[in-house]
N, CA, C and O atoms as a CHARMM CRD file, in Angstrom:
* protein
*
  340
    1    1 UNK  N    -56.53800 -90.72500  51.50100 PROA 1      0.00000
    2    1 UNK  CA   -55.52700 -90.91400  50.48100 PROA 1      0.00000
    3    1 UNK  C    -56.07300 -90.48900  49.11400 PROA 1      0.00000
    4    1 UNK  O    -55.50700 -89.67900  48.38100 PROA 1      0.00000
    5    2 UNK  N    -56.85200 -90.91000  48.92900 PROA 2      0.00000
    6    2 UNK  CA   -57.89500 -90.31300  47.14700 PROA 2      0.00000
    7    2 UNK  C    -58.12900 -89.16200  47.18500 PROA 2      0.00000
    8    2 UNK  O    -58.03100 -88.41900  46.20900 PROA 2      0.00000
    9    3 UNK  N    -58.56000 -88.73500  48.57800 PROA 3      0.00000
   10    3 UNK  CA   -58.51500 -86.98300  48.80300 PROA 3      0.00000
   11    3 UNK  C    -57.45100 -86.38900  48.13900 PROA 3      0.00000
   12    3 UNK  O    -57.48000 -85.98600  46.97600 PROA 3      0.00000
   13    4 UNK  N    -56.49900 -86.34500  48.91500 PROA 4      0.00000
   14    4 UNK  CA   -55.19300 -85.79000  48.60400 PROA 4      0.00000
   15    4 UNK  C    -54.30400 -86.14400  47.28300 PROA 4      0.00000
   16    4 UNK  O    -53.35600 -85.48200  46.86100 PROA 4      0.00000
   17    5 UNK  N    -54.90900 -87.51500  46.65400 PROA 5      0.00000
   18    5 UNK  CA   -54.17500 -87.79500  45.40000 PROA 5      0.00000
   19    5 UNK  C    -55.47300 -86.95300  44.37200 PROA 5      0.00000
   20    5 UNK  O    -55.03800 -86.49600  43.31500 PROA 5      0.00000
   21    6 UNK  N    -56.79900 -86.77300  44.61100 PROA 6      0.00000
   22    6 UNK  CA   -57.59000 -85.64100  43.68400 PROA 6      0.00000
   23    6 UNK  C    -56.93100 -84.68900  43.71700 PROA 6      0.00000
   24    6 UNK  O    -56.18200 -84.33700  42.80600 PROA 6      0.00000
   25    7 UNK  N    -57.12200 -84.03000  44.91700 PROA 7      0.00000
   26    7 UNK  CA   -56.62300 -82.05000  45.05800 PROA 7      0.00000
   27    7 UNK  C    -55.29600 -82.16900  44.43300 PROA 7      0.00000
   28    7 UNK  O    -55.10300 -81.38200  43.50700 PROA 7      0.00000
   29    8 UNK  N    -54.21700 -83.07700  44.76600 PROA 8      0.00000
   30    8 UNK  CA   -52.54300 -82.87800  43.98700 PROA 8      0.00000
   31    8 UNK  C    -52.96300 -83.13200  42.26300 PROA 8      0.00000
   32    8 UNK  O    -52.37000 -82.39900  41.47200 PROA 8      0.00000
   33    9 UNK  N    -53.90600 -84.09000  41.72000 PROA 9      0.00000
   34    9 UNK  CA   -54.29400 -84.11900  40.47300 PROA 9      0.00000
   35    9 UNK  C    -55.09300 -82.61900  39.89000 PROA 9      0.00000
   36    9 UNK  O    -54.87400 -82.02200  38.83600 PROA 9      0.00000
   37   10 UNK  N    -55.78700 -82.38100  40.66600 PROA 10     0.00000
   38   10 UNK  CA   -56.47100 -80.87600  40.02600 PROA 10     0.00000
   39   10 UNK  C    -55.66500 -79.65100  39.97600 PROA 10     0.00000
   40   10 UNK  O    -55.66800 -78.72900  39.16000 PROA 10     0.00000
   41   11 UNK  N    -54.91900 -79.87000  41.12400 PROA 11     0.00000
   42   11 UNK  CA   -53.53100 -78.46600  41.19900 PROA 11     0.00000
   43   11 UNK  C    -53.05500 -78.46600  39.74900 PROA 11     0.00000
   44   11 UNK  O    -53.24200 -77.74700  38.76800 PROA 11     0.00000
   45   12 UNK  N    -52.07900 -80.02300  40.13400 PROA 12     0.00000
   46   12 UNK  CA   -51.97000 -79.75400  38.50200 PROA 12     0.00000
   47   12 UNK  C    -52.13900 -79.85300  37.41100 PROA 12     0.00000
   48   12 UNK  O    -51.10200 -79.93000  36.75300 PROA 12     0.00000
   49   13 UNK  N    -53.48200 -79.90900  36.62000 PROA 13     0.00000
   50   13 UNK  CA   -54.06200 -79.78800  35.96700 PROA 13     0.00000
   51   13 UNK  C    -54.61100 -78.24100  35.81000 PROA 13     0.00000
   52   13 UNK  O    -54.76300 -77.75500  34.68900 PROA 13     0.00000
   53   14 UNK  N    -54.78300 -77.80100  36.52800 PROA 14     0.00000
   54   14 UNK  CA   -55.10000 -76.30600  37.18300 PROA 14     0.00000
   55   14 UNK  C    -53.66900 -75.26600  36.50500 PROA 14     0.00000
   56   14 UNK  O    -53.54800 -74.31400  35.73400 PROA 14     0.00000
   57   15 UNK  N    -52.81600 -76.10000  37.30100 PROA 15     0.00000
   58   15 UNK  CA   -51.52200 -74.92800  36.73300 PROA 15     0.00000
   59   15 UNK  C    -51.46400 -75.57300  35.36200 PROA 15     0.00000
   60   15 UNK  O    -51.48400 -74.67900  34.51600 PROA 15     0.00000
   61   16 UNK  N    -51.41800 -76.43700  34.96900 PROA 16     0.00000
   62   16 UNK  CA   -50.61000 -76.91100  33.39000 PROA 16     0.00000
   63   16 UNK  C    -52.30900 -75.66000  32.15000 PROA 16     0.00000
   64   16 UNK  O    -52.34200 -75.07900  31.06500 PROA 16     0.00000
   65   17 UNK  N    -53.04600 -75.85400  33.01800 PROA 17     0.00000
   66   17 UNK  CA   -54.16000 -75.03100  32.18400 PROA 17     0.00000
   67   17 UNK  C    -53.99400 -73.45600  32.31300 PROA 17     0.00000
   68   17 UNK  O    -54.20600 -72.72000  31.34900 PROA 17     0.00000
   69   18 UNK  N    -53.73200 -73.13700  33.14800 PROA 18     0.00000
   70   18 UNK  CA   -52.96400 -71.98800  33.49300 PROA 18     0.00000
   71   18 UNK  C    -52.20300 -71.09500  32.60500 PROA 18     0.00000
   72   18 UNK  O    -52.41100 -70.04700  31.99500 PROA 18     0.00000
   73   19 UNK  N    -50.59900 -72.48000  32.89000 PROA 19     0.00000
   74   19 UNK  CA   -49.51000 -72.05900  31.91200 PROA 19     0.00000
   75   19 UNK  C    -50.00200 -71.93700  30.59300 PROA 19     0.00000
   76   19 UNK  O    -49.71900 -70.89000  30.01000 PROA 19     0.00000
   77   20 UNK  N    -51.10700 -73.31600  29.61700 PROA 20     0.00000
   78   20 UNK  CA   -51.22800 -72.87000  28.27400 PROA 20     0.00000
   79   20 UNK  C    -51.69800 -71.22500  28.15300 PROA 20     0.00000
   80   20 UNK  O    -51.05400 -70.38800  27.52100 PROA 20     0.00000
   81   21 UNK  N    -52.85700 -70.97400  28.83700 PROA 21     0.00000
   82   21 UNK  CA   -53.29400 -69.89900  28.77500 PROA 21     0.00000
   83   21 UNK  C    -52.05000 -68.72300  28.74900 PROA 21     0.00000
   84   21 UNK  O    -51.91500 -68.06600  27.71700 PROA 21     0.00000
   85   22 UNK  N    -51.38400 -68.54300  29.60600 PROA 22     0.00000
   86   22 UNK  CA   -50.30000 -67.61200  29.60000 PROA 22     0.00000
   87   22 UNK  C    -48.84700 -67.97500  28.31000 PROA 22     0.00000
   88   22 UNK  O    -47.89600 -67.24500  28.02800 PROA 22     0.00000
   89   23 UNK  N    -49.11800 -69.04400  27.89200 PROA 23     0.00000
   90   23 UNK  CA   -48.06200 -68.97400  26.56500 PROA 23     0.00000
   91   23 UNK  C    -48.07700 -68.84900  25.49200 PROA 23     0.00000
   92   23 UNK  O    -48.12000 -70.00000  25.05700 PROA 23     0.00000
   93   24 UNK  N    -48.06800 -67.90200  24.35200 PROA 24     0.00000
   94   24 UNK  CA   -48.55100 -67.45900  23.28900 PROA 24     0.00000
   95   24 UNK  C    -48.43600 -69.07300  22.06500 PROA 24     0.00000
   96   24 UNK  O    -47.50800 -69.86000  21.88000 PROA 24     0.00000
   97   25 UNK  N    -49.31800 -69.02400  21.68700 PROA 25     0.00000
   98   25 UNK  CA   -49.85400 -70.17500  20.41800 PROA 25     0.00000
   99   25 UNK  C    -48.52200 -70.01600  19.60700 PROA 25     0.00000
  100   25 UNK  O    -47.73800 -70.93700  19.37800 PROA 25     0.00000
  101   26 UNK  N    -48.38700 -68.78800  19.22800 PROA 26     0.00000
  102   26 UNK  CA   -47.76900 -68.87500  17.81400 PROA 26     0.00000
  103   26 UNK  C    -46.93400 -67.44400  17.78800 PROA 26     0.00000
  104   26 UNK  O    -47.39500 -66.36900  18.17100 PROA 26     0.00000
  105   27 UNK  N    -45.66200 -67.65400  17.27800 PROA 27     0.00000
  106   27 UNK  CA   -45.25200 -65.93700  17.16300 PROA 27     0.00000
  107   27 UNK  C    -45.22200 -65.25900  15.57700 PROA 27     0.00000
  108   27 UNK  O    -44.85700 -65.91100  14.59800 PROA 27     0.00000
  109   28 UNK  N    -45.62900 -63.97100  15.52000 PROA 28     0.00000
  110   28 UNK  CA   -45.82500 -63.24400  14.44200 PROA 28     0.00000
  111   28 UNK  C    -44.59400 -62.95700  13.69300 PROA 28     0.00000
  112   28 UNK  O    -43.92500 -62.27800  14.47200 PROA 28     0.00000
  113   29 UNK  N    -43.79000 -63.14000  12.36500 PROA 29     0.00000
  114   29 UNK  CA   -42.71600 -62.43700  12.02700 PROA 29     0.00000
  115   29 UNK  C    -42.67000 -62.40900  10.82200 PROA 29     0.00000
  116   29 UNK  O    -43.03600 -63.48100  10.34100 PROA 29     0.00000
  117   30 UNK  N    -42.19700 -61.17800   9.61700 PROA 30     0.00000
  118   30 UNK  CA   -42.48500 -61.24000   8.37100 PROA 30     0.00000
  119   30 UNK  C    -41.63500 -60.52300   8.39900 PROA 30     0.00000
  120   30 UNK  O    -41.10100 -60.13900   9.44000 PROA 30     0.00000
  121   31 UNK  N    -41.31100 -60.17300   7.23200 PROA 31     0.00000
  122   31 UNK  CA   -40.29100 -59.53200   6.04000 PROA 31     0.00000
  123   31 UNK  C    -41.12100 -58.81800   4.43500 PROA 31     0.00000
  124   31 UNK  O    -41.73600 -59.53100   3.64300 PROA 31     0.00000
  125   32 UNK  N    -40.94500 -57.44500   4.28600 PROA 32     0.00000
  126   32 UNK  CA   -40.77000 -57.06700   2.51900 PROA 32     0.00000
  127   32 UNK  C    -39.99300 -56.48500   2.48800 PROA 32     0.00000
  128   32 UNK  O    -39.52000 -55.78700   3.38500 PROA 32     0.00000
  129   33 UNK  N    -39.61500 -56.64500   1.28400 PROA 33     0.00000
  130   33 UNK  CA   -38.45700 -55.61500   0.65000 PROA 33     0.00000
  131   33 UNK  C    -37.41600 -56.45400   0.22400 PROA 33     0.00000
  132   33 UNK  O    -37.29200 -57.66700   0.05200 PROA 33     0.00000
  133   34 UNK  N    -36.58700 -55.30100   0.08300 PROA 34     0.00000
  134   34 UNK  CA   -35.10600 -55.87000   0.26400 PROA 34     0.00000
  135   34 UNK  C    -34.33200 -56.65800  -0.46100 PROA 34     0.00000
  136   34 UNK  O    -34.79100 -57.09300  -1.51700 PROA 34     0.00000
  137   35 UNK  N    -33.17400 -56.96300  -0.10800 PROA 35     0.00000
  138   35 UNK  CA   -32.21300 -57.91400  -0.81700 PROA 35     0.00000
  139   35 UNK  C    -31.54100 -59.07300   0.02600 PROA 35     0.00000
  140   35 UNK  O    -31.06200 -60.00200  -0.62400 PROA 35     0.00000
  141   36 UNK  N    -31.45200 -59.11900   1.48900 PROA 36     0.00000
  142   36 UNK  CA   -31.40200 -60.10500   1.92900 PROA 36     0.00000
  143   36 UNK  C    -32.27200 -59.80600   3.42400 PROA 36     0.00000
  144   36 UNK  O    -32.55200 -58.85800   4.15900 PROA 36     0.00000
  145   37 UNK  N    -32.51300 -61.47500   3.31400 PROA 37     0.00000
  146   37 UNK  CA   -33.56000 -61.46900   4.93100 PROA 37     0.00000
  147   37 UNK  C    -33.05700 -62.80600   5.82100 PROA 37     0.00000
  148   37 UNK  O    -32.19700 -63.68300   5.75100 PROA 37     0.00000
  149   38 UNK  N    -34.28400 -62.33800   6.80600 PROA 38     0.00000
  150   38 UNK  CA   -33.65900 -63.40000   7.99000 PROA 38     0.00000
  151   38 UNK  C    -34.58300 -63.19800   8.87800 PROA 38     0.00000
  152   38 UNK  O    -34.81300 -62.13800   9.45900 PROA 38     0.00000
  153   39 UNK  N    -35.42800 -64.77100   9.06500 PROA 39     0.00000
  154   39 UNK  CA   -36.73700 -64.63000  10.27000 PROA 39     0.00000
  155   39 UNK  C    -36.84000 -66.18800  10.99400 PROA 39     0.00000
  156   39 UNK  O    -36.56500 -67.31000  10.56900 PROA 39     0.00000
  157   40 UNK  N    -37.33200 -65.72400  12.19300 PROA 40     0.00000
  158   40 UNK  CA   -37.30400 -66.76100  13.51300 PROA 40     0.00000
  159   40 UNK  C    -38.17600 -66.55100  13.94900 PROA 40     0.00000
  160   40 UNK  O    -38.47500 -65.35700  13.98100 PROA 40     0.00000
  161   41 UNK  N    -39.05700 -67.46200  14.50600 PROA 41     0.00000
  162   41 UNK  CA   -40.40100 -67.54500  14.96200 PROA 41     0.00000
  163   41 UNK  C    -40.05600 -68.22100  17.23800 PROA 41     0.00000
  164   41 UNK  O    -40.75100 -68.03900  18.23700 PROA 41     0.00000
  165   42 UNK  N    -39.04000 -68.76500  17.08600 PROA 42     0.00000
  166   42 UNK  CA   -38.12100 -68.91100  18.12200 PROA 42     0.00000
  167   42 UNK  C    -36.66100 -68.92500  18.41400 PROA 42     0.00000
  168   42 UNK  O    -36.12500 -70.00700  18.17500 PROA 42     0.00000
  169   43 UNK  N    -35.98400 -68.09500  18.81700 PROA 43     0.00000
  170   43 UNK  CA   -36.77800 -67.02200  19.13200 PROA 43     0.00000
  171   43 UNK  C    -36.92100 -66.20300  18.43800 PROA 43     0.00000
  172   43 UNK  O    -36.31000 -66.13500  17.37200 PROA 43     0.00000
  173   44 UNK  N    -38.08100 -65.02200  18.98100 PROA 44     0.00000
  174   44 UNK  CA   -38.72500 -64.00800  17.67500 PROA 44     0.00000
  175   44 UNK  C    -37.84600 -63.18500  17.09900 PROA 44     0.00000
  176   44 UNK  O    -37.21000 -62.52800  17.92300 PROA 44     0.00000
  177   45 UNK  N    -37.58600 -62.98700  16.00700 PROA 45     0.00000
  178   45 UNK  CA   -36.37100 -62.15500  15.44600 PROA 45     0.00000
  179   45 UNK  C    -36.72900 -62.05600  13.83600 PROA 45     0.00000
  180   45 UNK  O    -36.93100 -63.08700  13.19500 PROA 45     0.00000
  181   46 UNK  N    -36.78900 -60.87000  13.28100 PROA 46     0.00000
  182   46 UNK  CA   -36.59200 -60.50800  11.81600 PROA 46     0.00000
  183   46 UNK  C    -35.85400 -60.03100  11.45800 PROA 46     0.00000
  184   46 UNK  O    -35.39700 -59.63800  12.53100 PROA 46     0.00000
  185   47 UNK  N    -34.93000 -59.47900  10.43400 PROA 47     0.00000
  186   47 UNK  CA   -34.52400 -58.73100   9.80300 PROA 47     0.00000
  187   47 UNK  C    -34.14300 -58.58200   8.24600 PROA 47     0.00000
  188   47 UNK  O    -34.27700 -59.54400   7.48900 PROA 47     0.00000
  189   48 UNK  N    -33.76800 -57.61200   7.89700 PROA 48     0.00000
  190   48 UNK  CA   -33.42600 -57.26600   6.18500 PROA 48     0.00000
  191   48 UNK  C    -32.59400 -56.05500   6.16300 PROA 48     0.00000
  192   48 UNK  O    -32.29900 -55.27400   7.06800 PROA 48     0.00000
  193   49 UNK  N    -32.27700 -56.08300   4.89000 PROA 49     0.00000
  194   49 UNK  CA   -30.94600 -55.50000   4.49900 PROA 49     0.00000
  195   49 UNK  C    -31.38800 -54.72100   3.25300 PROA 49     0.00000
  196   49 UNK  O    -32.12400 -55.22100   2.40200 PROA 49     0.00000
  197   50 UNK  N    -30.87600 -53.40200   3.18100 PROA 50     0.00000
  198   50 UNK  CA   -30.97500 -52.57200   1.97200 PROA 50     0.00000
  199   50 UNK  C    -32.09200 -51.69200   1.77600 PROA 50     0.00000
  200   50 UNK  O    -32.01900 -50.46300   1.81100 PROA 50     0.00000
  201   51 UNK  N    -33.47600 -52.59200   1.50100 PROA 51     0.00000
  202   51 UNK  CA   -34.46900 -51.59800   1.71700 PROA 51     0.00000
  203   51 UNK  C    -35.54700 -52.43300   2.12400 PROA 51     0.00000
  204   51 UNK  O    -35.34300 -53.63300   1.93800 PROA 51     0.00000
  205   52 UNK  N    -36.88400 -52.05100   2.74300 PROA 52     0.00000
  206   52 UNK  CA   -37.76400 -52.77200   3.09300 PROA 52     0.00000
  207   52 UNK  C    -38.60300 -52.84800   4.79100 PROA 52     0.00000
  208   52 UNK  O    -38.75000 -51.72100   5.26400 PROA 52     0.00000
  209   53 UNK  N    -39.03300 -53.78500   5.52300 PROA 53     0.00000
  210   53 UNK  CA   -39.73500 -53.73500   6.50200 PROA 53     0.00000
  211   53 UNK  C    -39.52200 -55.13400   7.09900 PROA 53     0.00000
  212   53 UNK  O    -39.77100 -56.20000   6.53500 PROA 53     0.00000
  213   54 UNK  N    -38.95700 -54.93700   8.48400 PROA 54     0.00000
  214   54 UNK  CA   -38.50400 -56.22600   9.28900 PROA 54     0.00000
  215   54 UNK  C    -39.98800 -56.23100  10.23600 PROA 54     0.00000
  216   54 UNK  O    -40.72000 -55.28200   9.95600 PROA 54     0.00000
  217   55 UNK  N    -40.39500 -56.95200  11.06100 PROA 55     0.00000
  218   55 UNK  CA   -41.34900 -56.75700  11.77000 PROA 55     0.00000
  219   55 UNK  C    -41.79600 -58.38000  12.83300 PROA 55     0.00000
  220   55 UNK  O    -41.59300 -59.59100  12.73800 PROA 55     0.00000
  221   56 UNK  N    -42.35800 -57.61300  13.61000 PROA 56     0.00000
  222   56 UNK  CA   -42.77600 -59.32200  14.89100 PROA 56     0.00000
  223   56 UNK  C    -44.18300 -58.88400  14.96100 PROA 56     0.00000
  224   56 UNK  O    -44.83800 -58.20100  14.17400 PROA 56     0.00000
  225   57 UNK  N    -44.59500 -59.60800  16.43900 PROA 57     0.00000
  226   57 UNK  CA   -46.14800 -59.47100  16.65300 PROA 57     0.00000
  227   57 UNK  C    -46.50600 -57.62700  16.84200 PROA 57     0.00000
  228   57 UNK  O    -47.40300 -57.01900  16.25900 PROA 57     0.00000
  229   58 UNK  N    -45.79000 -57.21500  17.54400 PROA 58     0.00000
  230   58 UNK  CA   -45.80400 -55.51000  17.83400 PROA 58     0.00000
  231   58 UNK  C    -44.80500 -54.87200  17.78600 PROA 58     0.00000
  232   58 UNK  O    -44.81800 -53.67000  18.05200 PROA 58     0.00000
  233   59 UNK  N    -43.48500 -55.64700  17.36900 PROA 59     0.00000
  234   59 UNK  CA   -42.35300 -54.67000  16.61600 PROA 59     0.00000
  235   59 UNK  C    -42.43800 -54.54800  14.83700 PROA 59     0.00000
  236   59 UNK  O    -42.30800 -55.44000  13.99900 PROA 59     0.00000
  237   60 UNK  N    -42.75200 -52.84800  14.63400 PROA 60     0.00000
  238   60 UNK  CA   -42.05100 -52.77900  12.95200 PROA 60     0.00000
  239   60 UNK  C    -41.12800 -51.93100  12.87300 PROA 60     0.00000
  240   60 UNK  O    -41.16000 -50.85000  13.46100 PROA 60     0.00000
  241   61 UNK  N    -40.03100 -52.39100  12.00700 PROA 61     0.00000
  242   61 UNK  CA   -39.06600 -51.49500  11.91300 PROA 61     0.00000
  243   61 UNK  C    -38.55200 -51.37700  10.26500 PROA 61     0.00000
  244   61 UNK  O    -38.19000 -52.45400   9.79300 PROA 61     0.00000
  245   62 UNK  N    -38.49500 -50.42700   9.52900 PROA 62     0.00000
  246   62 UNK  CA   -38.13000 -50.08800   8.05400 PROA 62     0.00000
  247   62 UNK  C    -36.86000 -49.36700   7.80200 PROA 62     0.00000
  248   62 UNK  O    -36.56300 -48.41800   8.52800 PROA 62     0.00000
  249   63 UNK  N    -36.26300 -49.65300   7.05400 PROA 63     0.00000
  250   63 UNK  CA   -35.04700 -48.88900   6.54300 PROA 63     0.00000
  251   63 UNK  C    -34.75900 -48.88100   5.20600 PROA 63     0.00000
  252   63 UNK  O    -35.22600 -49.59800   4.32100 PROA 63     0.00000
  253   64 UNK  N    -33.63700 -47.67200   5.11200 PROA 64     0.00000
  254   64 UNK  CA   -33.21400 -47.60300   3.63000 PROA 64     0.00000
  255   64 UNK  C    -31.94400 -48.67900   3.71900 PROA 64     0.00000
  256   64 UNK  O    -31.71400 -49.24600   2.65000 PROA 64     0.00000
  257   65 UNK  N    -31.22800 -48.98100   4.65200 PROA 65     0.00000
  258   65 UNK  CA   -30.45200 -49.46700   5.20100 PROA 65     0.00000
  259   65 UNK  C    -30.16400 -50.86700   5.39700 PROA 65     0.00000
  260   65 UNK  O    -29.59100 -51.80000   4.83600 PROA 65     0.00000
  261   66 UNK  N    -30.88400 -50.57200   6.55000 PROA 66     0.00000
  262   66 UNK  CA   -31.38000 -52.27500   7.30900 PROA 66     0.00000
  263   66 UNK  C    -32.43200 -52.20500   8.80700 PROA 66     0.00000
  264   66 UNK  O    -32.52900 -51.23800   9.56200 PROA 66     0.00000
  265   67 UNK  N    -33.03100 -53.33200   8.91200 PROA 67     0.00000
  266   67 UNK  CA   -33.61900 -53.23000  10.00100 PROA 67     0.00000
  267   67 UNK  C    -33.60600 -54.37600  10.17500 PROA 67     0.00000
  268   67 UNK  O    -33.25100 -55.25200   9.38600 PROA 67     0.00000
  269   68 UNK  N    -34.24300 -54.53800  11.90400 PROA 68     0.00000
  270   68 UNK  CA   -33.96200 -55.45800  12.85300 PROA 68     0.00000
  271   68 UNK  C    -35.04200 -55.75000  14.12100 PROA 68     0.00000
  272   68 UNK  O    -35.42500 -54.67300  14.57600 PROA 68     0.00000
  273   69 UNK  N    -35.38700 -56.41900  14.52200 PROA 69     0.00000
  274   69 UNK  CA   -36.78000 -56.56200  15.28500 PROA 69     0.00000
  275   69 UNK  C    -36.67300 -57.50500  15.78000 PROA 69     0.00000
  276   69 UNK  O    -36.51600 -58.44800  15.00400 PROA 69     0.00000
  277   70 UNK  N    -36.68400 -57.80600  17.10700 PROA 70     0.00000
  278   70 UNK  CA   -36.89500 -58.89800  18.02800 PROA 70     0.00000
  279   70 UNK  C    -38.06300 -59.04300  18.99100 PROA 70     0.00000
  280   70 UNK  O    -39.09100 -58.51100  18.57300 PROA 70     0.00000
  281   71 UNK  N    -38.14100 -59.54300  19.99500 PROA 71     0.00000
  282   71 UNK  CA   -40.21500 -59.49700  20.46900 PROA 71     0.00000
  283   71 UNK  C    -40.33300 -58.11000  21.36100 PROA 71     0.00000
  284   71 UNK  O    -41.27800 -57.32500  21.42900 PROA 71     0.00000
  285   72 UNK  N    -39.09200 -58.08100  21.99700 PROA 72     0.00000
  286   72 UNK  CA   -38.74000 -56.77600  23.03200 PROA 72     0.00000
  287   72 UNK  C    -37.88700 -55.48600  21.90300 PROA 72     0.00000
  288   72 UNK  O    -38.49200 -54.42700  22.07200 PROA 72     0.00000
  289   73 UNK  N    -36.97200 -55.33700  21.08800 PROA 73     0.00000
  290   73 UNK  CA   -36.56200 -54.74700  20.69000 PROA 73     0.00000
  291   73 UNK  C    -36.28000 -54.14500  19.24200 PROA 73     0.00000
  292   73 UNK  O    -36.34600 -54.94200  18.30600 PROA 73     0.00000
  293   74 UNK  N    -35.89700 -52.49700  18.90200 PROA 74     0.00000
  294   74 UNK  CA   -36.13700 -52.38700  17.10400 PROA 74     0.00000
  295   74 UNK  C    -35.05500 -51.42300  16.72800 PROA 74     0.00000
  296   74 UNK  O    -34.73200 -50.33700  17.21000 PROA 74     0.00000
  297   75 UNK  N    -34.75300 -51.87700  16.08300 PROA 75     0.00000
  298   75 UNK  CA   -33.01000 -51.38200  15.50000 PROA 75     0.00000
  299   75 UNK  C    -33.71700 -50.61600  13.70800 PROA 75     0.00000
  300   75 UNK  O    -34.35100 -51.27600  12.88500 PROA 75     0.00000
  301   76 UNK  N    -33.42700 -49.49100  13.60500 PROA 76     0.00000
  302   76 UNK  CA   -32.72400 -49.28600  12.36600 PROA 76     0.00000
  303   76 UNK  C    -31.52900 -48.31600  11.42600 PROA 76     0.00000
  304   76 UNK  O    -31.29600 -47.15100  11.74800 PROA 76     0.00000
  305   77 UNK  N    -31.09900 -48.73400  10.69000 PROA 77     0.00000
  306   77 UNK  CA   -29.92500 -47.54800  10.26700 PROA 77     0.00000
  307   77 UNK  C    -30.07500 -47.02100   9.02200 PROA 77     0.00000
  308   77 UNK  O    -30.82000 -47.49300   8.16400 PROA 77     0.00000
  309   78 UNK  N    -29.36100 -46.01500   8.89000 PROA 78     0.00000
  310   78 UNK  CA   -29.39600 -44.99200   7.62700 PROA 78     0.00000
  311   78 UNK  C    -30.68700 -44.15200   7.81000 PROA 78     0.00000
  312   78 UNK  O    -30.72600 -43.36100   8.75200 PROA 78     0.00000
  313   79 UNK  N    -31.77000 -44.27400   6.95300 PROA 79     0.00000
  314   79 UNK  CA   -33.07500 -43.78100   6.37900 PROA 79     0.00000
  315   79 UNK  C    -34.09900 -44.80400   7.18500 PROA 79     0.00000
  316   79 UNK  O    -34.35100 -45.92600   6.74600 PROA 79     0.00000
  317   80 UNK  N    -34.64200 -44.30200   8.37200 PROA 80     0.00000
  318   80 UNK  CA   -35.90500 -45.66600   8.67400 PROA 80     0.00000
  319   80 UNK  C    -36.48400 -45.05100   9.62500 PROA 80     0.00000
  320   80 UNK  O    -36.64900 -43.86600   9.91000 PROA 80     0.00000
  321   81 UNK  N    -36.83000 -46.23500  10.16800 PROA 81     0.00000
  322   81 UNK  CA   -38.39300 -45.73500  11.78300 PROA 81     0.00000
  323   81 UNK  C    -37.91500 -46.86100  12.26700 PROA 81     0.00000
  324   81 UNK  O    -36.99900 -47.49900  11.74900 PROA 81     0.00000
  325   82 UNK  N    -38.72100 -47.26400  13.64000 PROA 82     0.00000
  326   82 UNK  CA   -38.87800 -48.16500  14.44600 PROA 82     0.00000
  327   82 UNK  C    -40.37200 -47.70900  15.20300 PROA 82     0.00000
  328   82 UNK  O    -40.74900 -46.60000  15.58000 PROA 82     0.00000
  329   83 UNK  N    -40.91600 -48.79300  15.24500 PROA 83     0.00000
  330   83 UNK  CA   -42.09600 -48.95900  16.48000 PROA 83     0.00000
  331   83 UNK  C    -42.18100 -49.59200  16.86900 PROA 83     0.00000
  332   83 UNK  O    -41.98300 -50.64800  16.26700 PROA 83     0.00000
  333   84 UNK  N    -42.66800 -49.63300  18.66000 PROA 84     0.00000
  334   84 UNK  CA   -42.93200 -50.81400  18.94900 PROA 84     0.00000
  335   84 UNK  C    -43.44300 -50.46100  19.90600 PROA 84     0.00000
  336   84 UNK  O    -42.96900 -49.70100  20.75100 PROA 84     0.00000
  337   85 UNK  N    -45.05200 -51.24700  19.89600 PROA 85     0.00000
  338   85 UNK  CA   -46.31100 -51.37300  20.31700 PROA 85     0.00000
  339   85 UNK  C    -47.73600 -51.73500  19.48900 PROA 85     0.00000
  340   85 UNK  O    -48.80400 -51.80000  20.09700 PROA 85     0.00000
């Protein structure tokens, strides 16, 4: 019985150490420029309006316009770029 109540205690302890390892601490998101903004750390999301630089942990995206950045995706319009990686 102590057998089997250790090994079910170390499993999970095992996975819960696991999961921290695989879930990011903290998410990256900033803003310059511009005239209006808007940032979320959950979920990850930036953006701005007019002129300037939206950006996450490995999305940046700039416009004359606007831009837009989420953890997977990068939007911009008018005059801009997008990267992501």
């Amino acid at each position: 019985m102590k057998s089997k109540l250790g090994k079910v205690a170390l499993t999970a302890f095992g996975a819960l150490a696991l999961a921290g390892v695989a879930t990011p601490a903290f998410a990256h998101v900033g803003l310059v420029g511009g005239g209006e903004f808007v940032a979320s750390a959950d979920p990850v999301f930036a953006a701005g309006e007019w002129w300037g630089l939206a950006h996450t942990s490995n999305i940046h995206t700039g416009a004359h316009g606007w831009g837009a950045a989420t953890s997977t995706d990068a939007v911009g319009g008018e005059e801009g770029f997008a990267h992501v990686g």
